[in-house]
TORZAZA-466443 format. One record per residue (C-alpha): x, y, z. Coordinates in steps of 0.05 Angstrom, whole numbers, plus 32768, in hexadecimal, padded with zeros to 4 digits. Example, Ala and Ser with C-alpha at 12.3 -4.5 7.8 and 13.67 -1.06 7.14 Angstrom:
% TORZAZA-466443
80F67FA6809C 81117FEB808F 
//
This chain:
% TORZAZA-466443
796482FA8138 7958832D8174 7948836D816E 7982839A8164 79B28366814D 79C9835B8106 7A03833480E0 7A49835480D6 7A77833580A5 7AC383478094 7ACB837F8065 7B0083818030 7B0D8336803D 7B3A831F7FFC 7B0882FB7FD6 7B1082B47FD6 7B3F82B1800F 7B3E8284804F 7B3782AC808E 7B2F826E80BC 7B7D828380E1 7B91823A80CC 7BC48222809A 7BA6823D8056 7BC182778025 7BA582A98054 7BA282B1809E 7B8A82F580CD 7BB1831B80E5 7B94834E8107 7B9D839E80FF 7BB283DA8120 7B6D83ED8142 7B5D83AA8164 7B39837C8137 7B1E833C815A 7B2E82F58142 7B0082D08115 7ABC82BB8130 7ABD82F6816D 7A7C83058180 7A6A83518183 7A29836081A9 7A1383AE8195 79D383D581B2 799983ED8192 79B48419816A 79FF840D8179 7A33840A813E 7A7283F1813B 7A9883F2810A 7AD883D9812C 7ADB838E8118 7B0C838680E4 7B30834580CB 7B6B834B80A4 7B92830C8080 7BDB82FD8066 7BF282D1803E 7C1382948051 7C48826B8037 7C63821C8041 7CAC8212804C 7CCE81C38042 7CDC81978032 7D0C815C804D 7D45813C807C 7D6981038069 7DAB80E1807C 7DD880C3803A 7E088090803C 7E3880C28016 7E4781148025 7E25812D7FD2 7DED81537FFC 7DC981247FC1 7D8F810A7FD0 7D8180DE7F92 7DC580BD7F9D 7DE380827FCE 7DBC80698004 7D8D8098802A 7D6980958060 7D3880CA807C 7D3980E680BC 7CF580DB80E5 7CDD810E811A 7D10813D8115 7CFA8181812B 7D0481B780F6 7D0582088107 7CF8824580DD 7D00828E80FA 7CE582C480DC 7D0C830580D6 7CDF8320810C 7CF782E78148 7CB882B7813E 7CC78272813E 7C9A82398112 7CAD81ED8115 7C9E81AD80F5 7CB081678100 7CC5813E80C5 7C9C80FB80BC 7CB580B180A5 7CCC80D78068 7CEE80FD8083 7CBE813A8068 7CAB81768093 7C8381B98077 7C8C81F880A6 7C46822B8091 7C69827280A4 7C4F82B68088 7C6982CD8040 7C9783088031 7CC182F68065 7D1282E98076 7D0F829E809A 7D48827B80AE 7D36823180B1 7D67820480E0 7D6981B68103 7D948191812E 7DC281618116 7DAB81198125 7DD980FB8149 7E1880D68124 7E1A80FF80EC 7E33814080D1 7E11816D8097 7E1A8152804D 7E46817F8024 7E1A81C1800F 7DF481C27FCC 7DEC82107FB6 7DC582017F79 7D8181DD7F6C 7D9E818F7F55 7D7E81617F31 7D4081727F0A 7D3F81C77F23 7CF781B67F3E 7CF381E57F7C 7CBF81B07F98 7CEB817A7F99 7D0381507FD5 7D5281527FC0 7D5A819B7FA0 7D8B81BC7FD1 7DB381A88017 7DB081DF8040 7DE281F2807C 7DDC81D180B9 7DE5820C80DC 7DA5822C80C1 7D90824D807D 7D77828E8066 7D31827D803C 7D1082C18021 7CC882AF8010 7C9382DF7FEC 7C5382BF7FDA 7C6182757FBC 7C7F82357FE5 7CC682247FEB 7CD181E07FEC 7D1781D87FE3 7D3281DC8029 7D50819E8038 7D8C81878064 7DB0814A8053 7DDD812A808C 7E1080EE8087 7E2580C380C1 7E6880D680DE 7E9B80A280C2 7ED0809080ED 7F11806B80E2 7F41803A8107 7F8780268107 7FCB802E810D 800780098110 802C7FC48122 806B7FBC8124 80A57F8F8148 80BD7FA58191 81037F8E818E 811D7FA281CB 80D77F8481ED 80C87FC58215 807B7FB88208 807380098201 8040802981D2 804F804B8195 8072807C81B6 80A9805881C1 80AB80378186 80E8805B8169 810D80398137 80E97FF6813E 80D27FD68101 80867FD880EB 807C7F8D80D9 80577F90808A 802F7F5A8079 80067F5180B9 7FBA7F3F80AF 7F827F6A80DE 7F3F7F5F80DD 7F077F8780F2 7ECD7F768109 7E877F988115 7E567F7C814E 7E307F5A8119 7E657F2C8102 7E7C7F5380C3 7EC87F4D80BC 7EFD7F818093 7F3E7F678087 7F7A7F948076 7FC97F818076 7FF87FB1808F 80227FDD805E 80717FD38060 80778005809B 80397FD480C8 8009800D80BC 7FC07FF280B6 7F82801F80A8 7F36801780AB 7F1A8052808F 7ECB806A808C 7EB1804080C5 7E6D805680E0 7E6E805F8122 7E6680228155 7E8A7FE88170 7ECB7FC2814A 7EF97F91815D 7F3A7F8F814B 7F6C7F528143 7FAB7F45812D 7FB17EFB810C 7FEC7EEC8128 7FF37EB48101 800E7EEC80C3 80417F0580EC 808A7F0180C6 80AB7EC780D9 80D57ECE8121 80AA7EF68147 80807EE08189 80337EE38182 801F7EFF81C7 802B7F4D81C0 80587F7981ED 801D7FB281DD 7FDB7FA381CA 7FAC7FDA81C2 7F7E7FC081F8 7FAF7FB78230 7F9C7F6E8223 7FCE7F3381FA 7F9C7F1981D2 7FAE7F458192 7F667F588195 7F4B7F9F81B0 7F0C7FBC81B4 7EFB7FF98194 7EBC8027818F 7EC3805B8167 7E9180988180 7E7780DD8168 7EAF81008197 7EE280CE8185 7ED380B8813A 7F2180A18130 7F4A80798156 7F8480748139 7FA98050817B 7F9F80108170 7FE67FF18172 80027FB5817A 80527F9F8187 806A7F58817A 80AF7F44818F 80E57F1E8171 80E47ED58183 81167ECC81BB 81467E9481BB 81777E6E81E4 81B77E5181C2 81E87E1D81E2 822D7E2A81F0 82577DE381DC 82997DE581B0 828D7DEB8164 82CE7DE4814F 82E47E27816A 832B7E028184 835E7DDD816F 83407D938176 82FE7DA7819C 82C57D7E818A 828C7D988156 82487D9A8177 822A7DC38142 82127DFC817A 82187E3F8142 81DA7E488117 82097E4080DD 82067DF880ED 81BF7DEA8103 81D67DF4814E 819D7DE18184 81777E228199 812A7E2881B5 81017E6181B4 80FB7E748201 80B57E648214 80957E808255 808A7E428294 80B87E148268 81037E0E827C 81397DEE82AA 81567E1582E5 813F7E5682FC 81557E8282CE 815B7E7E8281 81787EB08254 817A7EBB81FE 81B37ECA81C6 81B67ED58183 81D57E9E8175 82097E5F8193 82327E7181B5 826B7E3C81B2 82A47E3681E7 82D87E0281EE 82BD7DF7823B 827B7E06822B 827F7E4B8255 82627E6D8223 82237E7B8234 82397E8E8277 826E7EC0825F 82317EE38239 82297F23825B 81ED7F358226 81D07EEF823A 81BE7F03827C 81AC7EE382A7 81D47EA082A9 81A87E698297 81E17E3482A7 81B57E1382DC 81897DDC82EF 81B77DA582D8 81D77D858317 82097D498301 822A7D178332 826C7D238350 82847CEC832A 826D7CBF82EC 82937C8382EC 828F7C5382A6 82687C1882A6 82397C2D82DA 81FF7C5F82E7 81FA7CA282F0 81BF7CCC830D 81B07D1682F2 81877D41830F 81687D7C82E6 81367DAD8305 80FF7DB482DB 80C57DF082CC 80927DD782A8 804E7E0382B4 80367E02826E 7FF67DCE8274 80217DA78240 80417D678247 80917D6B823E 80C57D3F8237 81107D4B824F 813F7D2B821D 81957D22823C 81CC7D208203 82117D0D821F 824A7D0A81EE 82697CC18213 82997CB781DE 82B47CFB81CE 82AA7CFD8183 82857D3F8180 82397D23817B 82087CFD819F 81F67CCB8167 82107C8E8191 81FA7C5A81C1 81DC7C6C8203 81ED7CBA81EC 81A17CD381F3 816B7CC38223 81237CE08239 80FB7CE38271 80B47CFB8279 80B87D468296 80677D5B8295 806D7D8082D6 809B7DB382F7 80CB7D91832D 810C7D698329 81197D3A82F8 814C7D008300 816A7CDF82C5 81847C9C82C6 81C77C9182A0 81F27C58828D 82357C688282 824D7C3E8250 828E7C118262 82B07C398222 82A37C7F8240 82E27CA98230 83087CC4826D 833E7CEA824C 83107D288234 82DB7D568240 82937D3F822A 825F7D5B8210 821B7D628228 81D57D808215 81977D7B8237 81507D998215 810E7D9E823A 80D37D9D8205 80827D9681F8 80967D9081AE 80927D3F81A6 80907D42815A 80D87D588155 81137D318155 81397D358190 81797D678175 814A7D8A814C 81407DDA815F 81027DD5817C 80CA7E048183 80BE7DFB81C7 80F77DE481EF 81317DF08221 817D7DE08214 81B57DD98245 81FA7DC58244 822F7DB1826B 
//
């Protein structure tokens, strides 16, 4: 060693104590007159003293311990399904304004060193989807302040008071956000295809089967309650479709929707459910009564009229009014026959607007024993074969059960249609006859039978 130097050490250092300024039970600190940091080099002259190097220590403490998100809200981390949360950044500020972080690792585990006998309030951010588990304000479990699942502390940041041990106990539990979908379906009887809104006193149709499924494939079911409401409660957040199986819809009501939550008429919507918007409760869907067209022939309504059976009471001939299937331009619906001794009374039907009594042109004059040509205009723009059946009452008698009464003719495209007749040689000419004419894609019916798909006139 050169002359005139010597060795200084730190006085009054604790005994046994780290001084190295790195995560240990002590650290320096420094003091009031300047003290250098460990390992400073002091040069002094021959002769020189100094006596100005000091090193003073504190004590430090380790603040924890873990972030996890639960399947449930118990702040519990010993029950349910938990999964920790990696790389999350946690914060602890002392009383004085300085700020010491950590960052949790694939346990979910951080430890913050901060000085003891200090006020800290230790804080994170919420990972995204979920809110803070309920708050536990007493140790749980087995009371062991080391633990990992002791105590769920605010979100919003906790007080921690540490003297001279570890406090391991500050951990923040999180559960996703559960969201929730639903609401209502229910029959649109006057067909105004408006949302809920307008809903009013329209039935909710009970019964109805929705499923919901994720983007993995994983279907709920639920049936609607007696007023159509439908619920899917504690969903995570994500993607769901909705649909509607039609197919459970009460009996007399259409399966393409006047509303359907998408602004499609598939009954199906699409729904993600997000941290903003957790709940959607829109998703409705209106169905509406099946709409049907009744003839207008004499039942029996007076004195001597023929019986064509056209009220429901007697299995009259209806159809349930199907879109690019029908004769004429126009075609309109009733609630039932509605029987008339001319058969006027479908054209007398101001709620039956507008007059369907079209599309059937008959010759000026059928003569018996020879033929006669009818033309009927027909709209056929389902895809679907169809076949136009004629009924034509020759005889009088009130049905079309006899002889050269009913004929068909292939009717697969829109356009006119010309039936054939022969008038049989015994055709009354003293009376009014009957005559009904049906337009259908429903071959597996008999021909007077109400079909499902189908289009009635008569004359």
């Amino acid at each position: 060693m050169p002359s005139g130097y010597g060795t200084v050490a730190p006085s009054n250092t604790p005994g046994g104590n780290n001084e190295s300024g790195n995560v240990g039970v002590y650290a320096e600190t420094g003091n009031p007159d300047q003290s250098h940091a460990n390992g400073t080099t002091v040069t002094l002259a021959a002769g020189e003293a100094n006596w100005h190097v000091d090193f003073a220590f504190h004590h430090l403490v380790q603040l924890g311990n873990r972030l996890w998100i639960e399947n449930d809200t118990d702040g519990d981390a010993t029950t349910g399904t938990v999964t920790p949360v990696v790389g999350q950044i946690v914060t602890a500020t002392s009383s004085g304004g300085v700020v010491y972080t950590a960052t949790t690792d694939t346990n979910g585990l951080y430890t913050i060193t901060v000085p003891a006998s200090d006020v800290y309030t230790v804080t994170t951010s919420t990972p995204v989807g979920t809110l803070p588990s309920t708050v536990i304000t007493t140790v749980a479990n087995d009371g062991n302040a080391t633990a990992n699942n002791d105590k769920n502390h605010a979100n919003t940041g906790t007080q921690v008071t540490v003297v001279t041990t570890n406090n391991l106990s500050v951990d923040f539990g999180f559960h996703p956000i559960l969201g929730s979908i639903g609401d209502t379906v229910w029959g649109d009887l006057d067909h105004s295809g408006g949302d809920q809104t307008t809903q009013g006193s329209e039935p909710g149709l009970a019964g109805v089967v929705v499923t919901l499924t994720q983007t993995n494939g994983t279907q709920i079911t639920t049936t609607t309650s007696m007023t159509g409401f439908y619920l899917f409660p504690n969903l995570p957040l994500g993607v769901y479709t909705v649909t509607v199986n039609t197919n459970t819809l009460p009996a007399g009501y259409q399966f393409t929707p006047t509303f359907d939550a998408d602004s499609g008429n598939d009954s199906k919507s699409l729904v993600t459910l997000t941290p903003a918007v957790p709940d959607r409760r829109d998703q409705d869907f209106s169905y509406p009564p099946l709409l049907y067209d009744w003839g207008d022939l004499p039942d029996g309504n007076a004195t001597n009229s023929p019986n064509y059976a056209t009220l429901n009471a007697n299995n009259g001939p209806s159809h349930v009014i199907v879109a690019g299937l029908h004769m004429g331009a126009n075609e309109d619906n009733e609630l039932d026959g509605q029987r008339n001794n001319m058969a006027l009374g479908d054209d007398n039907n101001p709620g039956g607007q507008p007059d369907d009594e079209d599309g059937v042109t008959l010759p000026t004059q059928i003569i018996a024993g020879q033929t006669a040509l009818i033309t009927v205009t027909v709209v056929n723009t389902t895809g679907q074969n169809a076949t136009l059946y004629g009924f034509i009452d020759w005889n009088g008698d009130g049905d079309f059960n006899d002889l050269n009464e009913q004929l068909t003719v292939p009717a697969n495209n829109s356009g006119n249609v010309v039936l054939s007749v022969s008038v049989p040689a015994t055709a009354t000419t003293t009376s009014q006859l009957g005559a009904r004419f049906r337009l259908s894609t429903d071959a597996s019916r008999m021909p007077m039978a109400p079909p499902a798909t189908a289009k009635w006139k008569t004359i």
